[in-house]
N, CA, C and O atoms as a MOPAC input file, in Angstrom:
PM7 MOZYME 1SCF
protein

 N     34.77000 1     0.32900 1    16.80400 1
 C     34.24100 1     1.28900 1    17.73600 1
 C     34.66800 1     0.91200 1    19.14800 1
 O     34.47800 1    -0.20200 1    19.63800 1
 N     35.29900 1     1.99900 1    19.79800 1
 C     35.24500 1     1.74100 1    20.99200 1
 C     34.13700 1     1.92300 1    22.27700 1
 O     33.47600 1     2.95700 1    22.36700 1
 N     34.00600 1     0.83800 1    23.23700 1
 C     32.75000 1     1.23700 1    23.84600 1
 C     33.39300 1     1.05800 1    25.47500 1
 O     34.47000 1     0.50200 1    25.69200 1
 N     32.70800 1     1.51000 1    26.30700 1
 C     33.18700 1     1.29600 1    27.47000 1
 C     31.55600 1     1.18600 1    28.50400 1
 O     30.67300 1     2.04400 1    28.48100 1
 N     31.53200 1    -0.05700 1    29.30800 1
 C     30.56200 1    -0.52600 1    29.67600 1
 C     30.66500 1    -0.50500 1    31.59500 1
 O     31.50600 1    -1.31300 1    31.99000 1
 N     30.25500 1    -0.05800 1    32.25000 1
 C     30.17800 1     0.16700 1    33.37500 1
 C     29.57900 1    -0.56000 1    34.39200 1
 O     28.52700 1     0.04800 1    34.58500 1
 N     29.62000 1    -1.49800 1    35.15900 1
 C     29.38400 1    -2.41000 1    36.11700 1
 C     29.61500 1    -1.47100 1    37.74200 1
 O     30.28000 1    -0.47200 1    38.01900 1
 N     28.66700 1    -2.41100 1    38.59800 1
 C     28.34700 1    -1.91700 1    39.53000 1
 C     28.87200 1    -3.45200 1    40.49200 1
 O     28.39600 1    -4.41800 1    39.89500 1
 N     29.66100 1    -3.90900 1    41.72000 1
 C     29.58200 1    -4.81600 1    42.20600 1
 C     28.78000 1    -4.16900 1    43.37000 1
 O     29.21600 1    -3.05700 1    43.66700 1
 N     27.66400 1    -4.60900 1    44.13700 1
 C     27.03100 1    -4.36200 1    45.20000 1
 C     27.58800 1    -5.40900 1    46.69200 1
 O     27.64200 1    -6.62900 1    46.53700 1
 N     27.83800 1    -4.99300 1    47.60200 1
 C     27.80900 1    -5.60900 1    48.62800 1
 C     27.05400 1    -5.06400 1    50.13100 1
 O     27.20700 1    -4.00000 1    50.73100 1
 N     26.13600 1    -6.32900 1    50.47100 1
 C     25.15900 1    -5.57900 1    51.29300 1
 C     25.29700 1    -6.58600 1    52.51700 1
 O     25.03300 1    -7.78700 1    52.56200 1
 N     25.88000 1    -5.57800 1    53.67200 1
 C     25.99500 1    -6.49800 1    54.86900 1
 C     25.15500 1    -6.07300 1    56.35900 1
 O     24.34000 1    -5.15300 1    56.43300 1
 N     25.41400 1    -6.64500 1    57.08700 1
 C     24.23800 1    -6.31200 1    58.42100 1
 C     25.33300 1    -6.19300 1    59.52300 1
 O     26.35500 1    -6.80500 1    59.21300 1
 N     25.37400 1    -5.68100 1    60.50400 1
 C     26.07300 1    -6.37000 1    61.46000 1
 C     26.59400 1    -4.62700 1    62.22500 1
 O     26.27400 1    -3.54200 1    61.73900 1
 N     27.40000 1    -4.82200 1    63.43100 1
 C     28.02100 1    -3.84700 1    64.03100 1
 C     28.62200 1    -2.56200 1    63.54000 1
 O     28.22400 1    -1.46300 1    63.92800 1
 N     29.75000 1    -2.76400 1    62.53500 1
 C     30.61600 1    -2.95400 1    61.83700 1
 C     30.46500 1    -2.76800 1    60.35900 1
 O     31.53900 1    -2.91600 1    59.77600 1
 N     29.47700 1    -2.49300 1    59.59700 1
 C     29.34700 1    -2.64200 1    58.29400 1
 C     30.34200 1    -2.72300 1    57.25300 1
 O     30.54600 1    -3.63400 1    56.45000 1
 N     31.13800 1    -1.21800 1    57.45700 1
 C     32.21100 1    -1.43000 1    56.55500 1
 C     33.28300 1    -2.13900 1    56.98100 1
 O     33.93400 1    -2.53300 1    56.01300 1
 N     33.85200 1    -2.54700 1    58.27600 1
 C     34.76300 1    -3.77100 1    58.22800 1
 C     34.10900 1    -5.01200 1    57.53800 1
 O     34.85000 1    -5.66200 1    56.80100 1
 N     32.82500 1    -5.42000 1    57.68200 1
 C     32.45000 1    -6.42800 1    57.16100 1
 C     32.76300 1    -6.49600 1    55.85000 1
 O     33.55000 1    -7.20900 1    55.22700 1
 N     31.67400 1    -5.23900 1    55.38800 1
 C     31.74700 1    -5.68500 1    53.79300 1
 C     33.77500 1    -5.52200 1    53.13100 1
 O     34.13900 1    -6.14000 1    52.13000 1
 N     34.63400 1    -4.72300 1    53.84700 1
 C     36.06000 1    -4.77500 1    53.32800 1
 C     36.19400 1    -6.22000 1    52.65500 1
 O     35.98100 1    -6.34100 1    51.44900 1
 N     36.58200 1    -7.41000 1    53.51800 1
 C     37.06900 1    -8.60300 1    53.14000 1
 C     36.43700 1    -8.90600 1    51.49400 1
 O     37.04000 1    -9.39900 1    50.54100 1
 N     34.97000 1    -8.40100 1    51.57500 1
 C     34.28000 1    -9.16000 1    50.62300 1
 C     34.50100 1    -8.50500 1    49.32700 1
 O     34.47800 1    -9.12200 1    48.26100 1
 N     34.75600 1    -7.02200 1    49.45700 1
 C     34.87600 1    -6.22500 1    48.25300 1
 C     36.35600 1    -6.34700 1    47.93800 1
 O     36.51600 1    -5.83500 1    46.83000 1
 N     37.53000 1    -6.80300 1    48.42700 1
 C     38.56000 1    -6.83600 1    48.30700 1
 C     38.79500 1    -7.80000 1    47.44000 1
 O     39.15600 1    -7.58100 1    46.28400 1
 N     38.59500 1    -9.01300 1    47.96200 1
 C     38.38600 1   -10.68000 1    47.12800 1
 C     37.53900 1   -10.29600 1    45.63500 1
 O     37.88400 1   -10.72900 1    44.53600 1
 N     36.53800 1    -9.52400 1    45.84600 1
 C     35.95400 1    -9.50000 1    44.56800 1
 C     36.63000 1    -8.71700 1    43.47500 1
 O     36.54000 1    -8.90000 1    42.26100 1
 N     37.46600 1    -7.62600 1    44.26400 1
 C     38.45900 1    -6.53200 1    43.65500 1
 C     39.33500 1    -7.82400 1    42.97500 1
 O     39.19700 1    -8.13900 1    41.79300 1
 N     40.07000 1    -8.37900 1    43.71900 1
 C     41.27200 1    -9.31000 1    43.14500 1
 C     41.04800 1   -10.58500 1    42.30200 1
 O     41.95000 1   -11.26500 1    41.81100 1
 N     39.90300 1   -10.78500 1    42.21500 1
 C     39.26400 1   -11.56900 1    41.26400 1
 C     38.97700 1   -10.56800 1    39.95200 1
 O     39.48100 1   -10.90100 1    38.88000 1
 N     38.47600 1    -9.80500 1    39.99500 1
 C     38.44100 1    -8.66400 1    38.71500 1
 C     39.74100 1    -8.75200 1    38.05200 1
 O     40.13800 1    -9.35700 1    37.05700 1
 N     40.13400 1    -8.18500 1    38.66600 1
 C     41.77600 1    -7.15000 1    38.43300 1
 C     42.90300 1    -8.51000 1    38.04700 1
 O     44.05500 1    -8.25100 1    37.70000 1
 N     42.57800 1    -9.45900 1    38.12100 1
 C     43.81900 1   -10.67500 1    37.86200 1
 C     43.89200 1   -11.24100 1    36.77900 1
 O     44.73800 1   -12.10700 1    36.55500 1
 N     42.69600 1   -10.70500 1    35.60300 1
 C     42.92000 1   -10.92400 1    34.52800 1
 C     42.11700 1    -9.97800 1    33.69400 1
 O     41.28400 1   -10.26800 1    32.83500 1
 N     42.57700 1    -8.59900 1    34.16000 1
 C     42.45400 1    -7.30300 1    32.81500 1
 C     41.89300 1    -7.42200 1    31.77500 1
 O     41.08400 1    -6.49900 1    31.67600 1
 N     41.87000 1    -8.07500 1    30.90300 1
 C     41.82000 1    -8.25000 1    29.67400 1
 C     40.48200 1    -9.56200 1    29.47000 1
 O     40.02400 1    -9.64400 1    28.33000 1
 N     39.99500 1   -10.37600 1    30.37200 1
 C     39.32300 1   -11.29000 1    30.49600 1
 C     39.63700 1   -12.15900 1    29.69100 1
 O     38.76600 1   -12.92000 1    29.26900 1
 N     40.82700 1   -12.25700 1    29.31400 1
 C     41.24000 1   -13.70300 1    28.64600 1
 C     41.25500 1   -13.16700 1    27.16500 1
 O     41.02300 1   -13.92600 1    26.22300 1
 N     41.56300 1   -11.70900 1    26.98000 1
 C     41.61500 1   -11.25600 1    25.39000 1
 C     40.30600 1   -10.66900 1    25.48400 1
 O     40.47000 1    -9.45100 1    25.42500 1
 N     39.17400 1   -10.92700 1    25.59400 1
 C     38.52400 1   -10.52300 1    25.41000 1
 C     37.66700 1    -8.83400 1    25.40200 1
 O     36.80100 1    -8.52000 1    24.58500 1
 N     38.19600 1    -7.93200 1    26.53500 1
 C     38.48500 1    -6.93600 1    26.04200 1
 C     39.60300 1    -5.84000 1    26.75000 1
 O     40.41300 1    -6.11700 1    27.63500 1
 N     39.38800 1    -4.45600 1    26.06100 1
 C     40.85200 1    -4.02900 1    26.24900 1
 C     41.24200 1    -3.76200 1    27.73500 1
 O     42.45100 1    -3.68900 1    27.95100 1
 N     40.30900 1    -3.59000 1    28.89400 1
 C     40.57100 1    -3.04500 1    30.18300 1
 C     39.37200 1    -2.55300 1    31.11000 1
 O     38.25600 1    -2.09000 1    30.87500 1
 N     40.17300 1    -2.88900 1    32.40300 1
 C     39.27800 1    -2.99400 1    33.51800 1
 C     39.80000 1    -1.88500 1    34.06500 1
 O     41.01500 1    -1.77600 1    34.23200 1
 N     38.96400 1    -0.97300 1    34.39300 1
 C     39.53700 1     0.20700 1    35.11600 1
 C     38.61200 1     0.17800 1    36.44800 1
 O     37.41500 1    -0.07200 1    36.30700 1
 N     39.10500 1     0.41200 1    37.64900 1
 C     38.54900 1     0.65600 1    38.69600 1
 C     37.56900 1     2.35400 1    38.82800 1
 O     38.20900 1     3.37400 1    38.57000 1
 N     36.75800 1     2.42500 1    39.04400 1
 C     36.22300 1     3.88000 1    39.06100 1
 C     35.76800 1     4.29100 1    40.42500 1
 O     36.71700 1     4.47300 1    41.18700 1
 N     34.79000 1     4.45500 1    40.86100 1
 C     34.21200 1     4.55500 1    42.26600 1
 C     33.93500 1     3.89500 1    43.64900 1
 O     33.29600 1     2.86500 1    43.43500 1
 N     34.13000 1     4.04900 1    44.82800 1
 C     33.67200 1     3.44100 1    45.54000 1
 C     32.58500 1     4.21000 1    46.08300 1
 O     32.60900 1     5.41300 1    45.82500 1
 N     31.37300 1     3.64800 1    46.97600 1
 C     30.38500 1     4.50900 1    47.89900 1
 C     30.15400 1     3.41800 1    48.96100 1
 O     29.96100 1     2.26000 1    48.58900 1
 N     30.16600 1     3.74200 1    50.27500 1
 C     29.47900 1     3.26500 1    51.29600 1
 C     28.20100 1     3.94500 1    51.56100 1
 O     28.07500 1     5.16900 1    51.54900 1
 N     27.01200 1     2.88300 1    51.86200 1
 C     26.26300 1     4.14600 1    52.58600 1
 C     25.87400 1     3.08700 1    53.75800 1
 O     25.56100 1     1.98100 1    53.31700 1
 N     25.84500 1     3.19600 1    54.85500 1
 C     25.40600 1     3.08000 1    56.33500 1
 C     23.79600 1     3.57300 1    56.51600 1
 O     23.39800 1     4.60800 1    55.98300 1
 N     22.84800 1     2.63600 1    57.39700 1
 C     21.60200 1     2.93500 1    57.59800 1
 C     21.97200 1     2.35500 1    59.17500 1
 O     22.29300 1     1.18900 1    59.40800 1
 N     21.86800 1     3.27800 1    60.04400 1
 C     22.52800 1     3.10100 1    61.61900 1
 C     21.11000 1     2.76100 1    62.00800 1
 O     20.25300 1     3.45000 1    61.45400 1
 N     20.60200 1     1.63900 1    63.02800 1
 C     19.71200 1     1.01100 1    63.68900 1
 C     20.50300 1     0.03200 1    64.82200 1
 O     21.71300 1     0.02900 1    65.05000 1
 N     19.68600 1    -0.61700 1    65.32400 1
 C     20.14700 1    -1.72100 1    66.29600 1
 C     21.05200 1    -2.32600 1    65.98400 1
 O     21.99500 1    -2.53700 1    66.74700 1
 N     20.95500 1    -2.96000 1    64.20000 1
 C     21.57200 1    -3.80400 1    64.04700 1
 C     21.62200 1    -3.26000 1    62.45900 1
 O     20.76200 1    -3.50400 1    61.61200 1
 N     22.86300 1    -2.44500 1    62.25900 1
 C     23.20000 1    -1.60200 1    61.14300 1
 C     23.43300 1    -2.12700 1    59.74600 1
 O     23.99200 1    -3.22000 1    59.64600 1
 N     23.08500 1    -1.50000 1    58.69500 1
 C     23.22600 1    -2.53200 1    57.66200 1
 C     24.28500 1    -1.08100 1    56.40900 1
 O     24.28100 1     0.12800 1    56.17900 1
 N     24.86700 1    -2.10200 1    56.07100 1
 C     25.93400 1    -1.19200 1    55.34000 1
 C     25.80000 1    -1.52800 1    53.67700 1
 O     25.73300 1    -2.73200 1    53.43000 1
 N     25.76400 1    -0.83200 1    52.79000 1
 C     25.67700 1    -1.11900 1    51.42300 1
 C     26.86200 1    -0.26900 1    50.32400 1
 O     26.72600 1     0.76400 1    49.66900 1
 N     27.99500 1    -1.18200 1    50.46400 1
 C     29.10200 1    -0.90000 1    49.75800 1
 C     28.84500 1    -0.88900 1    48.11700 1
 O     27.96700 1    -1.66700 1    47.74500 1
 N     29.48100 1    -0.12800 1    47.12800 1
 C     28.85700 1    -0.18000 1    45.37500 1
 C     30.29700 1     0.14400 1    45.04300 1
 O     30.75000 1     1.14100 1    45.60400 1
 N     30.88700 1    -0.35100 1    44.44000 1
 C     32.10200 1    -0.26400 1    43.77500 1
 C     31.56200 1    -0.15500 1    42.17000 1
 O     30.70700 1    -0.86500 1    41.63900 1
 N     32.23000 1     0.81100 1    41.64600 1
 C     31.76700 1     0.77100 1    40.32400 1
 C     33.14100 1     0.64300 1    39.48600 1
 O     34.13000 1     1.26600 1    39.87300 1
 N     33.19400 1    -0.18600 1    38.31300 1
 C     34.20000 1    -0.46600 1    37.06800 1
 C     33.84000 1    -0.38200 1    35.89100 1
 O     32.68500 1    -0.74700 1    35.67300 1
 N     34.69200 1     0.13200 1    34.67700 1
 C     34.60200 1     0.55800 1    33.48800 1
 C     35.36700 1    -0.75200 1    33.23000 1
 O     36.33900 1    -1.18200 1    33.85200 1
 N     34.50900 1    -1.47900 1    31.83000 1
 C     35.30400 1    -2.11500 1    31.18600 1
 C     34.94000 1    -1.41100 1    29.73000 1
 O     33.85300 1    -0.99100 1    29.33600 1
 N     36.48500 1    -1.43100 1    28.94000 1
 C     36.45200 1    -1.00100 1    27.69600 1
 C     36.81400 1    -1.97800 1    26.94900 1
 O     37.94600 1    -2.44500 1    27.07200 1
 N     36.12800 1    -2.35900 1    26.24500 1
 C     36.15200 1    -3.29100 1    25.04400 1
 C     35.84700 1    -2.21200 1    23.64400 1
 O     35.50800 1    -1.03000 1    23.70200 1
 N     36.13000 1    -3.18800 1    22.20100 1
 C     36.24800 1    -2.54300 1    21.16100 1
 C     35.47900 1    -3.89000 1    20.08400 1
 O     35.67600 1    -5.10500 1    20.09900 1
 N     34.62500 1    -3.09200 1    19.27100 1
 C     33.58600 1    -3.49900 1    18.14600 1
 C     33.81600 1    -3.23700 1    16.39800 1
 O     34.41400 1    -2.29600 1    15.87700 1
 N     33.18600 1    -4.30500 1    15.77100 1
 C     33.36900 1    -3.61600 1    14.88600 1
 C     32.69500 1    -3.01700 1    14.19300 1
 O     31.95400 1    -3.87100 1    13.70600 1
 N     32.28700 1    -1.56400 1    13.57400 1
 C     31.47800 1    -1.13300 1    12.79500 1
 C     30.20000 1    -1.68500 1    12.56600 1
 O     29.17000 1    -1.31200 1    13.12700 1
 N     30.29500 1    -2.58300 1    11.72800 1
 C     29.09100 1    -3.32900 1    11.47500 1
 C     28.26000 1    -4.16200 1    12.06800 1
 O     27.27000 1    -4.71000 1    11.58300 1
 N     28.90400 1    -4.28000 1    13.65100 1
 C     28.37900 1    -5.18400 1    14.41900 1
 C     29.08900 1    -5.21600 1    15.47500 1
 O     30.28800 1    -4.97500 1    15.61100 1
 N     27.88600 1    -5.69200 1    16.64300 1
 C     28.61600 1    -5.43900 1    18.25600 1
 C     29.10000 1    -7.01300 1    18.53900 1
 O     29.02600 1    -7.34000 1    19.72400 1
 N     29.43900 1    -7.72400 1    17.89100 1
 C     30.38500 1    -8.86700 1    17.81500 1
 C     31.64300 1    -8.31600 1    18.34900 1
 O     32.64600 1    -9.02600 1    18.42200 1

């Protein structure tokens, strides 16, 4: 059976600037994902899906970046082994 399982990385920053901030951090986490597809065999693929910023503007602004990824892995019948 094929299944495909959906992850959320969250990044939540404060500062002037929100989304320059959080960039660096979601990038590194992007290239840590993405550098081994397959997680070592383990399953078939990492697909990138969504990004969202959302901004809450105050004195001192806080930004909450959500990148979302599909990983598809595959089971067998009788068991999610």
């Amino acid at each position: 059976m094929d299944w495909t399982l959906s992850i959320t990385l969250t990044v939540l920053v404060r500062g002037a600037a929100p989304d320059v901030l959080a960039d660096p951090i979601i990038k590194s986490a992007h290239a840590l994902l993405m550098a081994d597809r397959s997680i070592g065999g383990r399953v078939l693929d990492i697909l990138p899906s969504e990004h969202k910023m959302d901004i809450i503007e105050g004195d001192n602004p806080v930004g909450l970046l959500q990148a979302i990824y599909n990983i598809q892995y595959r089971t067998d019948q009788e068991s999610l082994d």
